[in-house]
MARSE-834347 format. One record per residue (C-alpha): z, y, x. Coordinates in pm, whole numbers, plus 32768, in hexadecimal, padded with zeros to 4 digits. Layout:
# residues N
ZYX ...
//
This chain:
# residues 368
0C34590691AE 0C9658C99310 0C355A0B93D1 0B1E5A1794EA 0B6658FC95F8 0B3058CB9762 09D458019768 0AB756D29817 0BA656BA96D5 0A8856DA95EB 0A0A55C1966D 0B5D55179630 0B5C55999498 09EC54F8947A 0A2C53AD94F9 0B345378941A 0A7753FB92EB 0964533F9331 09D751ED93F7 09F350D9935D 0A9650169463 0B8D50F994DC 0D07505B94D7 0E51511A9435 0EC651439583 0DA652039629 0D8D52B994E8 0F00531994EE 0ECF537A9679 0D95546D9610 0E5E551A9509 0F7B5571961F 0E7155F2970A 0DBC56E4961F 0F1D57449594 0FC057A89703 0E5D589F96F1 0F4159499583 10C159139638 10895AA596C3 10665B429554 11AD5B9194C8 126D5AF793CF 12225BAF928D 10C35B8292FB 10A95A0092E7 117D59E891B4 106E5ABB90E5 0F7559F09189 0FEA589C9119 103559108FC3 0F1359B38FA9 0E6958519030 0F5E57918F05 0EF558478E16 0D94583D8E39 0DB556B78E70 0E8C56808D22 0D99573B8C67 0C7056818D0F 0D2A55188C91 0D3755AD8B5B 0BBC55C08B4D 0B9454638BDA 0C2C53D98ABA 0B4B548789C4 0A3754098AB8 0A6052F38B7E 091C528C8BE7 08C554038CB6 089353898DE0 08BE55098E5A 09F0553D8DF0 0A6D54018E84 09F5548A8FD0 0AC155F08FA4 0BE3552D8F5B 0BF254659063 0BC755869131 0CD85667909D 0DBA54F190CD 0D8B55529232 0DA856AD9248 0F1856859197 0F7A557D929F 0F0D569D9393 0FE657AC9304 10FA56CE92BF 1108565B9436 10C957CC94AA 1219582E940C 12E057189498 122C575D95F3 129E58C695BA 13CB586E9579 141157AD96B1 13D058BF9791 152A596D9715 15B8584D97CC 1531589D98F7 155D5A2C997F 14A55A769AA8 14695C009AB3 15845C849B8C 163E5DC39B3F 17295E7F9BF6 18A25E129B9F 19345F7D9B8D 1814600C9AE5 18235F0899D3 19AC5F4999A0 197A60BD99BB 18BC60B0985A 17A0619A9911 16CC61259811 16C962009695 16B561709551 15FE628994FF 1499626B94E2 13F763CB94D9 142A646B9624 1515659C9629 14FB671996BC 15E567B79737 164A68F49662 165D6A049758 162D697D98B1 157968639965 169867529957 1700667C9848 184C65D39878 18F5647497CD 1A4F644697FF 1A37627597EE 1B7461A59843 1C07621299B1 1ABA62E999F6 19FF63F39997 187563C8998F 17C1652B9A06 1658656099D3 158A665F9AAA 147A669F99AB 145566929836 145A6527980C 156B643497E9 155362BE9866 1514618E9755 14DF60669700 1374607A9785 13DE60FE989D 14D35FF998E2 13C75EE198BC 12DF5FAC99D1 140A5F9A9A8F 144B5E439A59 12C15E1B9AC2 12F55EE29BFE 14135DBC9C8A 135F5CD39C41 12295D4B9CF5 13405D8E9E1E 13D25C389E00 12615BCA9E17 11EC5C7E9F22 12F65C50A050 14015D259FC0 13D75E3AA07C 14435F91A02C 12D560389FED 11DA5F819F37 10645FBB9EE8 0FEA5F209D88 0EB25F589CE3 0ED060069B58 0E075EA99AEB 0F645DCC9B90 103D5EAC9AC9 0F8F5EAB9973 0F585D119999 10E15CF099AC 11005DE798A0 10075D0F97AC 0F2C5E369788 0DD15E7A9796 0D365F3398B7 0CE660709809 0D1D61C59870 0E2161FD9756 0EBF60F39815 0EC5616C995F 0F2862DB98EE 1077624E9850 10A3617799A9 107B62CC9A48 117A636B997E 127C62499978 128962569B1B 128563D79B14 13C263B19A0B 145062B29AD9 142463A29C24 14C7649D9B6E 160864249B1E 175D64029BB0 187963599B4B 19CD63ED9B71 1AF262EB9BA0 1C5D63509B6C 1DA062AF9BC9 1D5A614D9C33 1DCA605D9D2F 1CD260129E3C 1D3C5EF49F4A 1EA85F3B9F10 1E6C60AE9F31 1ED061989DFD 1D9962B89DE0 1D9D63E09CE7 1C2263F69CD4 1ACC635F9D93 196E640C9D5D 185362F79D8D 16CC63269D08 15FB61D19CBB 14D562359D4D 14AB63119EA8 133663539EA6 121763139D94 109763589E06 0F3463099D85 0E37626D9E4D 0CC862029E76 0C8162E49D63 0D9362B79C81 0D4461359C82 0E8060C99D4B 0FED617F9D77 10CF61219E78 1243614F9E38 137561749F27 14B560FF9EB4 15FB61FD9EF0 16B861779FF6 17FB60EB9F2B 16EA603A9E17 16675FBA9F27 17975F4AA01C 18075EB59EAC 16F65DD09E43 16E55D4B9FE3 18315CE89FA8 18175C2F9E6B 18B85D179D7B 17AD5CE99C5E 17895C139B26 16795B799A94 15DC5BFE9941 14F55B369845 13C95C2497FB 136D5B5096EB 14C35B4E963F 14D15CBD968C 13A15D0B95F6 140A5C1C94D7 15365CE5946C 14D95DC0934B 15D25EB4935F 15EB5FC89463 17865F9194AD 17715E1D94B2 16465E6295C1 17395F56969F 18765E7C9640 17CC5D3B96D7 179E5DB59840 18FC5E599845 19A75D1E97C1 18F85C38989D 19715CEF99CB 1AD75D0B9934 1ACB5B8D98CE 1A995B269A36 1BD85BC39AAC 1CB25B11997E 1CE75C4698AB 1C5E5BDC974A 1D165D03967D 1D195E6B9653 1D735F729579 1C8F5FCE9472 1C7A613694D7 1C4B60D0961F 1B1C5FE995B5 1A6B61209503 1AB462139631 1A0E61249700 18C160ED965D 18D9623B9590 1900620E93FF 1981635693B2 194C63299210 1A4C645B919A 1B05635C90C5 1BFC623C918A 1B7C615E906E 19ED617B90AC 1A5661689238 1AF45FF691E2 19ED5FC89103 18B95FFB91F6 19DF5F35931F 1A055E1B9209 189D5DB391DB 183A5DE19363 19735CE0938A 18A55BF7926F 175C5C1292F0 17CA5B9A9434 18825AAC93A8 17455A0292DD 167C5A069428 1798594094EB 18025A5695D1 197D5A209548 1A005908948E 1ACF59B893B3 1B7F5B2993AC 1CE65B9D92D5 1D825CDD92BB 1F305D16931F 1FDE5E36935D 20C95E539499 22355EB794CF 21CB600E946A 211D5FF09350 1FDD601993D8 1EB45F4B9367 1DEA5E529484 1CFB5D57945A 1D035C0B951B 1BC15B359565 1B8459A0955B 1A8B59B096A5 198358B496A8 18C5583597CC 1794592997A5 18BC5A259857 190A591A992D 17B458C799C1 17B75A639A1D 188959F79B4A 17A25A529C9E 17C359069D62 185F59C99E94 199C59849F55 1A5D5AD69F5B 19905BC99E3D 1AA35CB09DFC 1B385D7C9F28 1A705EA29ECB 1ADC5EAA9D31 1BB25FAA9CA7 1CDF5F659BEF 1D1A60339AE2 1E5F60999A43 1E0E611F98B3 1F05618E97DF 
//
């Protein structure tokens, strides 16, 4: 059944169970509005729910056969008739908003690969730092937690919120903003792993080594992506302060633009960090890499080569079914070595910020 509704769209799945008048056009118009309320819940969710919704309506046919004159059974068909149209134009509504990116994210973060594929947090051994060696930087945590892909998606929030209001280097958000864009509930559990993602975030620095910046060769630059995290009005609001070069960066235009929905779409944990990285990448024409490169960058360290091109391989095919790339293949170069090349499609395209001059401040890496 179609889960609890706004009283407004109710209204909308009464009329047309019970109207007899109403046309196919203002029915087809209903079933769009209730299913833009069912556009937020991920993929894998609306797929169970409309073959969950099939099912139950071939099996209900089945009966109606047996018994055509039930007059009740008539009535829960016609209603699971809807409901299917409702699912079925959820997912394509879904799907639509991977054409369209519109949470920002910081250009050198996203090529950095700041973001694990790791999904349990990791402590340091013996002292209070965990280090990542990624392609052209080294990530350094000042704690016992490393960043991920949640933490990139609370990121991802946090632009957005600054893009929304005034883009200006400190903002103040309530915990109930955050969660919304997250498509959570407001729960404490909620708030507590907001808490921790902006403390993680705070506590991080990322190390960048041998690059080109504005024509000028530097050995190494030390920037952090937050400079200031506190709780207010009773741990209902935080305000954050950008660092100065995040900061300076996004005024200038040096971001892309990130689906949330296709990011929270993508099943696997390296095709989730591989997406941000290659978006950035795709922007500036590069559209292949070396395959060691690729799992430096978002971390698959599998002991075997083969498993690490395994997990690479099906990231590369899961972003390929959800229309990130068109198409990838496999060479090797003069060397021998093994790269992959991409088939961008305009999902990276549309990650362009429509700004003039969005790239004086973006390092230019030069990896081996």
């Amino acid at each position: 059944m179609v889960e609890a509704l706004p009283r407004k769209l109710q209204h909308l799945m009464d009329e047309m169970l019970h109207s007899t008048t109403i046309s196919a056009g203002l029915k087809s118009q209903y079933i769009t509005q209730i299913a833009q309320n069912y556009q937020r819940f991920p993929k894998h969710k609306l797929n169970q729910k409309f073959v969950s919704c099939t099912t139950e309506l071939d099996q209900l046919r089945k009966q109606r056969k047996i018994d055509p004159e039930n007059k009740e059974l008539h009535e829960k068909i016609k209603y699971f008739e809807i409901e299917q149209k409702i699912w079925e134009e959820a997912i394509q509504l879904r799907k639509e908003l991977y054409q369209h990116p519109k949470y920002p994210l910081e250009g050198n973060v996203a090529e950095a690969g700041a973001f694990s594929v790791t999904k349990r947090r990791k402590k340091a051994p013996q002292s209070l730092i965990v280090e990542r060696k990624s392609r052209g930087a080294v990530i350094r945590h000042f704690g016992d937690m490393e960043l991920t892909v949640t933490d990139a998606k609370l990121l991802l929030v946090m632009h957005k919120l600054w893009e929304e209001k005034g883009r200006g280097k400190e903002i103040e958000v309530s915990f109930y903003e955050i969660a919304k864009k997250l498509n959570r509930p407001k729960s404490g559990k909620t708030y507590e792993d907001i808490r921790n993602s902006l403390l993680t975030l705070f506590r991080t620095e990322i190390k960048f080594e041998n690059f080109v910046l504005n024509g000028e060769k530097v050995k190494t630059q030390f920037i952090h992506i937050m400079q200031g995290v506190a709780e207010i009005e009773a741990g209902e609001k935080a305000r954050v302060r950008f660092s100065d070069y995040i900061y300076d960066s996004l005024q200038s235009g040096y971001f892309i633009y990130i689906s949330m929905a296709l990011l929270e779409d993508l099943s696997s944990s390296a095709a989730q960090g591989l997406y941000p990285f290659i978006a950035a990448q795709s922007l500036k024409g590069i559209q292949e890499w070396y395959v060691n490169e690729l799992c430096m960058t978002v971390n698959i360290t599998a002991p075997r080569p083969s498993e690490r091109l395994e997990t690479l391989n099906n990231a590369f095919q899961e972003m390929s079914s959800l229309g990130i790339i068109h198409d990838f293949k496999y060479f090797l170069d003069e060397s021998g070595a093994e790269k992959i090349r991409i088939d961008p499609s305009p999902i990276l395209a549309n990650s362009r910020p429509q700004l003039q001059d969005p790239v004086q401040l973006s390092f230019q890496f030069n990896v081996d």
